[in-house]
C-alpha positions in Angstrom: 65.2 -42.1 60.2 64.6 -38.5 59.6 67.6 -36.4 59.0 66.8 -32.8 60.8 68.8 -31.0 58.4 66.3 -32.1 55.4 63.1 -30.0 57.4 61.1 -32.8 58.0 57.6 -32.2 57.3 54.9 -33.0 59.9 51.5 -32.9 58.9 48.6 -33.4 61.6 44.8 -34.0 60.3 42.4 -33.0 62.9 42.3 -30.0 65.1 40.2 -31.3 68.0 41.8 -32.4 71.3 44.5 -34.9 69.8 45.5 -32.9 66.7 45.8 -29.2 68.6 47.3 -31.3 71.1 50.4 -33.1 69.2 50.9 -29.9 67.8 51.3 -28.1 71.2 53.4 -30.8 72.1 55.3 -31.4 69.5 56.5 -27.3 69.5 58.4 -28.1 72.6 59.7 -31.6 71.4 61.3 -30.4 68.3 63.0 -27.2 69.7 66.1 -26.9 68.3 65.0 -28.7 65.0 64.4 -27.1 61.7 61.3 -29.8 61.6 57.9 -28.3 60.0 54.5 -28.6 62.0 51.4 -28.3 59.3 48.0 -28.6 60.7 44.6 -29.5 58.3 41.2 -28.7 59.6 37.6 -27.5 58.7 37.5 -24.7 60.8 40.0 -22.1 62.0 39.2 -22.9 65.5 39.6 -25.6 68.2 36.5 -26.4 69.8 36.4 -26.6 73.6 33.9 -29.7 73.8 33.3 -30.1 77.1 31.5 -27.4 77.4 29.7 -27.5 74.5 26.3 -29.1 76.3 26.3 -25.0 78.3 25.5 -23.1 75.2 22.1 -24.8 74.9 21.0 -23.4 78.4 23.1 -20.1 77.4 25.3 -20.0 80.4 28.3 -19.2 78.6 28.5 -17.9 74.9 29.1 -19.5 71.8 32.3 -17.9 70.7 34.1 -18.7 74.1 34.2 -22.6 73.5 36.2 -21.4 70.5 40.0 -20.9 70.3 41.4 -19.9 67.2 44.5 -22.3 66.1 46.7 -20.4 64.6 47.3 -18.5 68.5 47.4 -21.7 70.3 49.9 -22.8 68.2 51.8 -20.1 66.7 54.7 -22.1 64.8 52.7 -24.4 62.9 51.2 -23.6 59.4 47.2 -23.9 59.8 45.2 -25.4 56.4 41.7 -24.7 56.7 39.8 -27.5 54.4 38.5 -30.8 54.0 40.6 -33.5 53.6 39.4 -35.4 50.2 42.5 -38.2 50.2 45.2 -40.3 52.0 47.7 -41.7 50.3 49.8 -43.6 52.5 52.0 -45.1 50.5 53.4 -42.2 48.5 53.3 -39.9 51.5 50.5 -37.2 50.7 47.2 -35.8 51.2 45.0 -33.9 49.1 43.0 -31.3 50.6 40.3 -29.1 49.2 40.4 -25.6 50.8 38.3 -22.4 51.2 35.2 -21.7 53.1 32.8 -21.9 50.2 34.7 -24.6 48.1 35.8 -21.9 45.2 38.6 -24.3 44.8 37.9 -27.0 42.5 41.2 -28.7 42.3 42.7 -30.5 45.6 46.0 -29.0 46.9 48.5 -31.9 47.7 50.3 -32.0 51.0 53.7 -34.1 51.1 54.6 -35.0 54.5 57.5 -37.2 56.2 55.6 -38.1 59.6 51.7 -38.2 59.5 49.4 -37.8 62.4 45.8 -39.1 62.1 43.5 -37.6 64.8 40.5 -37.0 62.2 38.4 -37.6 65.1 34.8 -39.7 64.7 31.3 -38.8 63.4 27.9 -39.3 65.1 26.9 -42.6 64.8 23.5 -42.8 63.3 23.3 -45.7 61.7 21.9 -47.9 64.7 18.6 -45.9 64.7 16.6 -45.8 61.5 15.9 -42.1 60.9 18.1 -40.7 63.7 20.5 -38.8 61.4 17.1 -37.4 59.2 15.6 -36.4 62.3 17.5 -35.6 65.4 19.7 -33.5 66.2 23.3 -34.6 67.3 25.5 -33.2 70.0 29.1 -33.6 68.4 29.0 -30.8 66.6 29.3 -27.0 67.4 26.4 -26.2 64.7 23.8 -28.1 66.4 24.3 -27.0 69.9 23.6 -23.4 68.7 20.5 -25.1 66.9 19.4 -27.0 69.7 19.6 -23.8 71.6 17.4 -21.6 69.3 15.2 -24.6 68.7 13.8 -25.4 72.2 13.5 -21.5 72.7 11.4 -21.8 69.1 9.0 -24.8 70.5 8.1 -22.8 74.0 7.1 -19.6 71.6 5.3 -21.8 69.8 3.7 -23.6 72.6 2.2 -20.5 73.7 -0.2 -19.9 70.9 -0.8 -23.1 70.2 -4.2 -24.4 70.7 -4.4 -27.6 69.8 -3.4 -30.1 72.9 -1.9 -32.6 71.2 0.2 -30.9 69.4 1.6 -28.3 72.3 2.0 -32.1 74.3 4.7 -32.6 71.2 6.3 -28.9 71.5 6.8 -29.4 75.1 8.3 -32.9 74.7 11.9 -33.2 74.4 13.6 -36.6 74.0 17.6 -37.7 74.3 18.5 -40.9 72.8 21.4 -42.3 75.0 22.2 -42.0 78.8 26.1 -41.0 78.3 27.8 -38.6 79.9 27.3 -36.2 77.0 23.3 -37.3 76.7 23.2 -36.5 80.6 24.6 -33.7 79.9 22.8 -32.1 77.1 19.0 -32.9 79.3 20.3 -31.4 82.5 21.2 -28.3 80.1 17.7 -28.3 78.6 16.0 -29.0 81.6 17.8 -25.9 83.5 16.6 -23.9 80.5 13.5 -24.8 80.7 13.4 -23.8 84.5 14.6 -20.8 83.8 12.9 -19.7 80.7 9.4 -20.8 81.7 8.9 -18.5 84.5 8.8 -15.9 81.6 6.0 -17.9 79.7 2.9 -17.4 81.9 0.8 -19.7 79.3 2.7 -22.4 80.2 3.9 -24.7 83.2 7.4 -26.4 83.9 5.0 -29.5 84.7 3.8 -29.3 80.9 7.4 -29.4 80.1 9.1 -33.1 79.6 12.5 -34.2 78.9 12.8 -38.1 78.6 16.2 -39.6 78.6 16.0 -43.0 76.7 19.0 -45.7 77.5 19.1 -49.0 76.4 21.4 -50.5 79.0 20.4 -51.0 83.0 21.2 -47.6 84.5 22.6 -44.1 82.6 26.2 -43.1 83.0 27.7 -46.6 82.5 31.5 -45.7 82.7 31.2 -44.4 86.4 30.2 -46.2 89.9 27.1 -47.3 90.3 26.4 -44.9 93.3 27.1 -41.7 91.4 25.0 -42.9 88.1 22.1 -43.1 90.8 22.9 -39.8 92.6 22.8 -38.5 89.3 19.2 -40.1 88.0 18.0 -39.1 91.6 19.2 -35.3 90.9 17.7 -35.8 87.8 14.5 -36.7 88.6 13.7 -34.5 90.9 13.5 -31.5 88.2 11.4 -34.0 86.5 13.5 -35.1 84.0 12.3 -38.8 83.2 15.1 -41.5 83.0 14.0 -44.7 81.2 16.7 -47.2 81.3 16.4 -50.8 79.5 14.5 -49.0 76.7 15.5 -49.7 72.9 14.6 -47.2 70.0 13.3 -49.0 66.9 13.1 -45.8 64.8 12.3 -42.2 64.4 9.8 -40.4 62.6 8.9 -37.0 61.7 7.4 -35.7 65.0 8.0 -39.2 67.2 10.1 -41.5 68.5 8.7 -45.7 68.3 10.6 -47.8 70.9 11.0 -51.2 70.6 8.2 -52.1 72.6 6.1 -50.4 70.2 5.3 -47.2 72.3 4.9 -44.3 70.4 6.6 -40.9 72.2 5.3 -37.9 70.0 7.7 -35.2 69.8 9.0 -32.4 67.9 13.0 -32.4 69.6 14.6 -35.5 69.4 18.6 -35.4 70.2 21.0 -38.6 69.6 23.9 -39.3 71.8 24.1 -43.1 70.8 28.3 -42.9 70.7 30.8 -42.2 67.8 31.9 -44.0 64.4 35.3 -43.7 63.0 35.6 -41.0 60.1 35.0 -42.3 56.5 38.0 -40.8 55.4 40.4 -43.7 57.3 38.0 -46.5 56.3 39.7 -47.8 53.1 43.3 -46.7 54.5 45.8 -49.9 53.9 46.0 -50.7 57.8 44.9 -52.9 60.5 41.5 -51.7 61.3 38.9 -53.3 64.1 35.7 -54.5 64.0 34.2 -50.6 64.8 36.4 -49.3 61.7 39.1 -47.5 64.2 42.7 -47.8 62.9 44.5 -50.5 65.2 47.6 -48.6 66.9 50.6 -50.1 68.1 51.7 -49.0 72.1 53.7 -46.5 70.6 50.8 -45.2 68.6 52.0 -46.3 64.5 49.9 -47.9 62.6 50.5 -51.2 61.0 53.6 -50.7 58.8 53.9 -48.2 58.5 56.9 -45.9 61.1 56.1 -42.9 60.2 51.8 -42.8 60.3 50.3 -42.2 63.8 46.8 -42.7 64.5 45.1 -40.7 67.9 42.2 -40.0 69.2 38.9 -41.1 68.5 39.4 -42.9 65.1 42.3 -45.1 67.0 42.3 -47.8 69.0 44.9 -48.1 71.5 45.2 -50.6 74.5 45.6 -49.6 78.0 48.0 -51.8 79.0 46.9 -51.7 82.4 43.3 -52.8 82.3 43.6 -54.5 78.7 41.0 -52.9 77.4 40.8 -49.6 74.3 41.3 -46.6 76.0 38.0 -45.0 75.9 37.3 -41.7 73.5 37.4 -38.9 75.8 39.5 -35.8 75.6 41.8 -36.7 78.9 43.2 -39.8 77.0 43.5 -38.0 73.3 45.7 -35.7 75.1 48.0 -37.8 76.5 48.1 -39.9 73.4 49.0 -36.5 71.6 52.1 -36.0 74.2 53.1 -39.4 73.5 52.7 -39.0 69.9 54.7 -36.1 69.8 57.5 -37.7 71.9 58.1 -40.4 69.4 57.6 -38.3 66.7 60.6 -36.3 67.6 62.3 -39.7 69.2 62.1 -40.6 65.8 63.5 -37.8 63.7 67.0 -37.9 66.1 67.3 -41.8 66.0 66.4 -42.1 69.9 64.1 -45.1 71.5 59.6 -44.5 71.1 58.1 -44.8 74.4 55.0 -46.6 74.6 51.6 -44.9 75.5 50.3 -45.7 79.5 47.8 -43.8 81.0 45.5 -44.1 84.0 42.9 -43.0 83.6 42.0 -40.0 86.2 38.0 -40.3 86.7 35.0 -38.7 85.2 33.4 -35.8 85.7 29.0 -35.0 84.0 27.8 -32.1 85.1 24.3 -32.2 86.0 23.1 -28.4 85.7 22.0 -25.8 88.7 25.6 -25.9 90.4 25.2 -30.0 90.7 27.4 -32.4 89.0 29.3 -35.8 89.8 32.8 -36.5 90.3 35.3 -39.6 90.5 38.6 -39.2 90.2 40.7 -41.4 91.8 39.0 -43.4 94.4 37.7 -39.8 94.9 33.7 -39.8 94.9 31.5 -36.4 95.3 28.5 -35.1 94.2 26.4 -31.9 94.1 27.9 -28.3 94.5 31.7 -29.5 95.4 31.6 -31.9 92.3 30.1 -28.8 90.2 32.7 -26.3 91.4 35.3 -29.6 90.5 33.8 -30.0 87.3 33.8 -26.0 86.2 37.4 -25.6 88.0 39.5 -28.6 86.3 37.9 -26.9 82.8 38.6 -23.9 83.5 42.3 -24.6 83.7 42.5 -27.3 80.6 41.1 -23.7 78.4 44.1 -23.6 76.4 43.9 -19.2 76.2 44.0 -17.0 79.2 41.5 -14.9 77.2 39.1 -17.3 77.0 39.3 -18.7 80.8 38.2 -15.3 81.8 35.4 -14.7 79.6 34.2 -18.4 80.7 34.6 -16.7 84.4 32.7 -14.0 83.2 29.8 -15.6 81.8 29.5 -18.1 84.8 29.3 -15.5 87.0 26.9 -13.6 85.2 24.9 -16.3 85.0 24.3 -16.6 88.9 22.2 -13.2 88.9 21.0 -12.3 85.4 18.2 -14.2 84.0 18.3 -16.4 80.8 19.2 -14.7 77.8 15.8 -15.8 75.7 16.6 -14.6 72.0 15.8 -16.9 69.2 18.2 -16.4 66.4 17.1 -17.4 63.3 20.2 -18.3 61.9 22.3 -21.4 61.5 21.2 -25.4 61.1 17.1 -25.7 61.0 15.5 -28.2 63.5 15.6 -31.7 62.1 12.8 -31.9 62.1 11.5 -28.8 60.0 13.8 -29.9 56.8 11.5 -33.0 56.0 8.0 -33.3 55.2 7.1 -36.9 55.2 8.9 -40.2 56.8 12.4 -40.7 55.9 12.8 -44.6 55.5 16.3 -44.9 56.8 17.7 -48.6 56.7 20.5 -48.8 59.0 24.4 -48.5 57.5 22.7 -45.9 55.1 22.7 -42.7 57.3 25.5 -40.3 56.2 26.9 -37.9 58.3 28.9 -35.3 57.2 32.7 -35.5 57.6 34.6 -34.3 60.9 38.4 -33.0 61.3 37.6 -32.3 65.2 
């Protein structure tokens, strides 16, 4: 035990949904305490995920899915760096800080109580070439990518002479039928609607967005009956839907599927799920067959009492179902609030509580005021399951400031037409930053290290 008179030091890894969370949490456990909160993460900011997929069709702004950590949670100490080691056994991590790297030596952090909610990475090793050429939707970089990028094929599109090669401008393919792959084509698609009517050289009916799943239907974590309200919503704006379709690779400019169809296009984007971070991979813990830390029900991690593991890189059973609780920002939460109980149960010698959660439904929003909800045994769909989907994250925005400039862009977005500048700034396409086939064996993609 933890003697509060000694400051215990509390250091979180990860400022996505379970680190910013714990941290919340844990300012209201620990009142009273003289305990220390430290928080490490890339960025300055907590990024508001859900609504990440709206920045590609620009119906809310870039900057309002950010909120800056240090005024969500005042009383903690923010580092802003990459986390370069874990040293579990002699409590400490080394960190390499600075926006530009100046720093060449790590700085060591010493803590009493660690929290690991690192988060995961795009997983890109199933597909050969999928991290080389696609773009990926976990991160905020290439959503303001994706953006300028599909804005960047239609300009092109209307000069372009050749056929075949306008067919492969106007040809936009998502690998996986998740909620966040629905998502992300129901974003392009409504840009597309909107934006074309400015392009008189070209028609929406040139325009094609294919969603590519390999199981039966799309949307497998919710009823069946929504996942097909949702392809039928779908479809009619002509989005394609091809379940039961596997993707052997991808090439510059076209994706082969495993029947050995060729689709030719120049915007491929990957929503195939999420892989542990590297950094926990060769911690000295229980780890399952995925790579995610194995938790106990009151969220340590193997031996060790004073390591916590949350969110995506964790796996945690729901003890009702027996099954992992599934990676989505409702459960990190409430794994943060439980991790912050015991955390503090722990410091003043009092029992942990175990993690239970049910889970409260699902909500993919499918563009033009349209969406699909369950919560509950609670089923809807179109405009009341939008106005569900935009109200319940409207409230979860963790600053007043931003929930009103949210408001504000959503309702400028009902009159104004689409804002259609192409900033040339940021991530390049994919495909633009190679010039020849990429042979990409799977387990060899890299993706770049995540603290969100």
């Amino acid at each position: 035990m933890q003697s509060e008179q000694r400051g215990t030091r509390i250091l979180i890894l990860g400022g996505g949904f379970a680190g910013v969370n714990s941290a919340l949490a844990l300012q209201h456990e620990l009142r009273g305490t003289d305990a220390k909160v430290a928080i490490v993460n890339r960025e300055n900011f907590f990024v508001f995920y859900p609504l990440l997929p709206e920045i590609i069709s620009g119906a809310i702004e870039t900057e309002h899915v950010l909120n800056p950590i240090r005024l969500i949670v005042p009383n903690a100490r923010l580092y802003v760096g990459d986390v370069v080691g874990i040293d579990l056994p002699h409590g400490q991590v080394e960190i390499r800080h600075g926006l530009y790297q100046h720093q060449q030596t790590p700085r060591t952090l010493y803590y009493d109580h660690l929290v690991l909610a690192l988060g995961g990475v795009p997983s890109t090793s199933r597909i050969p070439g999928l991290a080389a050429y696609a773009f990926d939707v976990q991160r905020l970089s290439n959503a303001f990518a994706l953006r300028n990028h599909v804005i960047d094929t239609l300009e092109q599109a209307v000069i372009e002479r050749d056929q075949v090669a306008r067919e492969r401008l106007l040809t936009y393919v998502i690998i996986g039928g998740g909620p966040t792959g629905i998502e992300v084509a129901a974003e392009i698609a409504g840009l597309l609607d909107d934006a074309l009517r400015y392009y008189a050289d070209v028609e929406r009916s040139e325009a094609r967005v294919i969603v590519l799943e390999y199981a039966p239907r799309i949307l497998m974590p919710v009823q069946e009956k929504l996942a097909e309200a949702a392809t039928r919503n779908l479809e009619r704006r002509g989005v394609e839907i091809r379940c039961d379709t596997g993707v052997a690779r991808i090439e510059r400019g076209s994706v082969i599927l495993n029947s050995g169809e060729s689709i030719q296009s120049e915007t491929v984007v990957g929503s195939v799920g999420v892989d542990p971070n590297p950094l926990i991979c060769d911690l000295p813990v229980p780890h399952d067959e995925r790579g995610r830390l194995t938790a106990s029900d009151t969220l340590t991690v193997g031996d060790y009492r004073n390591v916590w593991a949350i969110g995506d890189l964790a796996r945690v059973y729901d003890p009702h179902t027996g099954k992992p609780y599934p990676a989505t920002a409702q459960h990190a939460v409430r794994e943060a609030k439980t991790v912050a109980h015991n955390i503090a149960a722990s410091i003043r010698g009092k029992p942990l509580k175990t993690m239970t959660y049910k889970t409260k439904g699902q909500l993919v929003a499918l563009g033009k005021r349209n969406a699909i909800a369950e919560i509950g045994p609670f089923t809807a769909t179109g405009f009341l399951a939008w106005w569900l989907w935009r109200s319940y994250y409207l409230t979860q925005m963790p600053l007043p400031n931003k929930r009103l400039r949210v408001l504000f862009s959503w309702t400028i977005d009902l009159f104004s037409p689409p804002t259609l500048v192409q900033l040339k700034v940021g991530q390049p396409a994919p495909m633009a930053t190679h010039n020849s086939v990429v042979e990409v064996a799977p387990g060899d993609a890299e993706s770049e290290p995540t603290t969100s």
